[in-house]
C-alpha positions as CSV (number, residue, x, y, z in Angstrom):
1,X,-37.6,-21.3,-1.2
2,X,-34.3,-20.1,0.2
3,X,-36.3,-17.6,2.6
4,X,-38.8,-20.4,3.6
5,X,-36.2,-22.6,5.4
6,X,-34.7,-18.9,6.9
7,X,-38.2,-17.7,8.8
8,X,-38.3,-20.6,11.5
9,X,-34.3,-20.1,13.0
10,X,-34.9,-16.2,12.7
11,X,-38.1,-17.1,14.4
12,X,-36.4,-19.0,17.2
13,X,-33.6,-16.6,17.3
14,X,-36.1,-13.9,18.4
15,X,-37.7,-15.9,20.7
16,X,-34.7,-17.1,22.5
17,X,-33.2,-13.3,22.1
18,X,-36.6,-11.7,23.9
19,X,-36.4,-14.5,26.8
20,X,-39.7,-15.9,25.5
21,X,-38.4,-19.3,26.6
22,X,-40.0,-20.5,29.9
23,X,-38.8,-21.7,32.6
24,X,-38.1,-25.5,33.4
25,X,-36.7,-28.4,35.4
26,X,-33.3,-29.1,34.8
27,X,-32.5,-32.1,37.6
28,X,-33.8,-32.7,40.5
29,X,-33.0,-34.7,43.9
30,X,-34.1,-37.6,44.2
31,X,-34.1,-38.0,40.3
32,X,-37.1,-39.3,38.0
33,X,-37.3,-43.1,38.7
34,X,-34.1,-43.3,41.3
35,X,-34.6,-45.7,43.7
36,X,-33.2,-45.1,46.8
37,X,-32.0,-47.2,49.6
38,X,-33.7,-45.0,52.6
39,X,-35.8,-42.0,52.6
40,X,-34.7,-38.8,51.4
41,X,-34.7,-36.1,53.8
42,X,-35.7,-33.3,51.9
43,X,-36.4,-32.9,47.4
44,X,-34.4,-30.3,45.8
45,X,-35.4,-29.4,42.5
46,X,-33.0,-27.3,40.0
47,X,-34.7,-24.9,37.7
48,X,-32.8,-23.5,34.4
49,X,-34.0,-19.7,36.0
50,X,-34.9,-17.9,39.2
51,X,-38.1,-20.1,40.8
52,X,-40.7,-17.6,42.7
53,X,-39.9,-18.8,45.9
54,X,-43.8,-17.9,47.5
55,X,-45.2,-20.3,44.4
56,X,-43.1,-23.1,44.0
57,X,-44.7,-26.2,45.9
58,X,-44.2,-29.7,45.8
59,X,-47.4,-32.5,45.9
60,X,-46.1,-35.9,47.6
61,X,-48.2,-38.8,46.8
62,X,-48.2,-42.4,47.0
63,X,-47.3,-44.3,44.0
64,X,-51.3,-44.9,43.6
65,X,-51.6,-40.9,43.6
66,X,-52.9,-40.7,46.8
67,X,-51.7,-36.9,48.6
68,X,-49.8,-37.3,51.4
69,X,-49.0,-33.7,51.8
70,X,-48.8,-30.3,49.9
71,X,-45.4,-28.7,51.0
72,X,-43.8,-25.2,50.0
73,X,-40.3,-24.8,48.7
74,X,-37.8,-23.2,50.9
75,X,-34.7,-21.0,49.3
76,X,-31.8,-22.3,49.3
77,X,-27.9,-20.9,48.2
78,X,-27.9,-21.5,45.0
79,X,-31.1,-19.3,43.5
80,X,-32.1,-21.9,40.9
81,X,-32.4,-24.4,43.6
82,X,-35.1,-25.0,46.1
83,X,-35.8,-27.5,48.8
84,X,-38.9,-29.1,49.8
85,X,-38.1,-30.7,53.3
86,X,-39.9,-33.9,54.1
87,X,-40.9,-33.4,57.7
88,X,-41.5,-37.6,58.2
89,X,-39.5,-39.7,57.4
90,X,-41.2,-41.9,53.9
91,X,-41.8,-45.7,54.0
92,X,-40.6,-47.9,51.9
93,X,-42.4,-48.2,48.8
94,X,-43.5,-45.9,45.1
95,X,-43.7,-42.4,45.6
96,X,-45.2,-39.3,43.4
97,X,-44.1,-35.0,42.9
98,X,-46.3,-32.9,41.4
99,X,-43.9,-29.7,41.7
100,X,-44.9,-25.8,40.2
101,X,-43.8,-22.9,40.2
102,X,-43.7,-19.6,38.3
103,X,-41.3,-17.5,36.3
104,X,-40.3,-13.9,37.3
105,X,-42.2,-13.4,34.2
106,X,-45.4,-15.1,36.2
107,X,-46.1,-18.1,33.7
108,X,-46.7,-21.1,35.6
109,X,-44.9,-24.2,35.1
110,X,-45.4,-28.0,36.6
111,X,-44.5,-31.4,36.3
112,X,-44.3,-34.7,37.7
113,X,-41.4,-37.2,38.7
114,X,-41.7,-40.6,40.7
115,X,-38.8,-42.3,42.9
116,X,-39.1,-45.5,45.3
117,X,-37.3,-46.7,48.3
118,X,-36.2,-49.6,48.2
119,X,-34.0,-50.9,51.3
């Protein structure tokens, strides 16, 4: 039984050890229900490793999920960062990211975060 309770953490040890664990969000600018007294000028979105730069995009929508624009990340300093720069400024109101991007090791990652303004 001893052995039994062993297998999973050795299990996990190797995975973590042979950087098998993906890629992810870790924060991200505005944050996941922030609401904001004007609009943002760009999204930044932090990533726990290296974002491909040519894959990572960004989806704005309306809070009723309708597209307002598909936008591509930009590099910025800081290699776990990227910005998505919001060429208009956004009206008050609910708003939508659908953000992906890939791992140097080419799995594909996504997720979604809303944010309002709110004057």
């Amino acid at each position: 039984m001893l052995n039994r309770l062993r297998i999973p953490s050795l299990a996990a040890a190797v995975v973590f050890a042979t950087g098998m664990v993906h890629n992810h969000l870790v924060k991200s600018s505005p944050s996941d229900g922030e609401r904001l007294p004007a609009a943002p000028q760009e999204v930044r979105l932090w990533f726990n490793e290296r974002p491909e730069i040519p894959f990572t995009s960004v989806t704005l929508m309306q809070g009723d999920s309708t597209k307002i624009a598909t936008i591509k990340a930009v590099a910025t300093g800081d290699s776990m960062v990227v910005a998505i720069p919001l060429a208009t400024a956004l009206a008050p109101g609910k708003y939508l990211v659908a953000w992906r991007t890939a791992s140097s090791d080419g799995h594909a990652i996504r997720g979604v975060f809303g944010f309002s303004i709110a004057p």
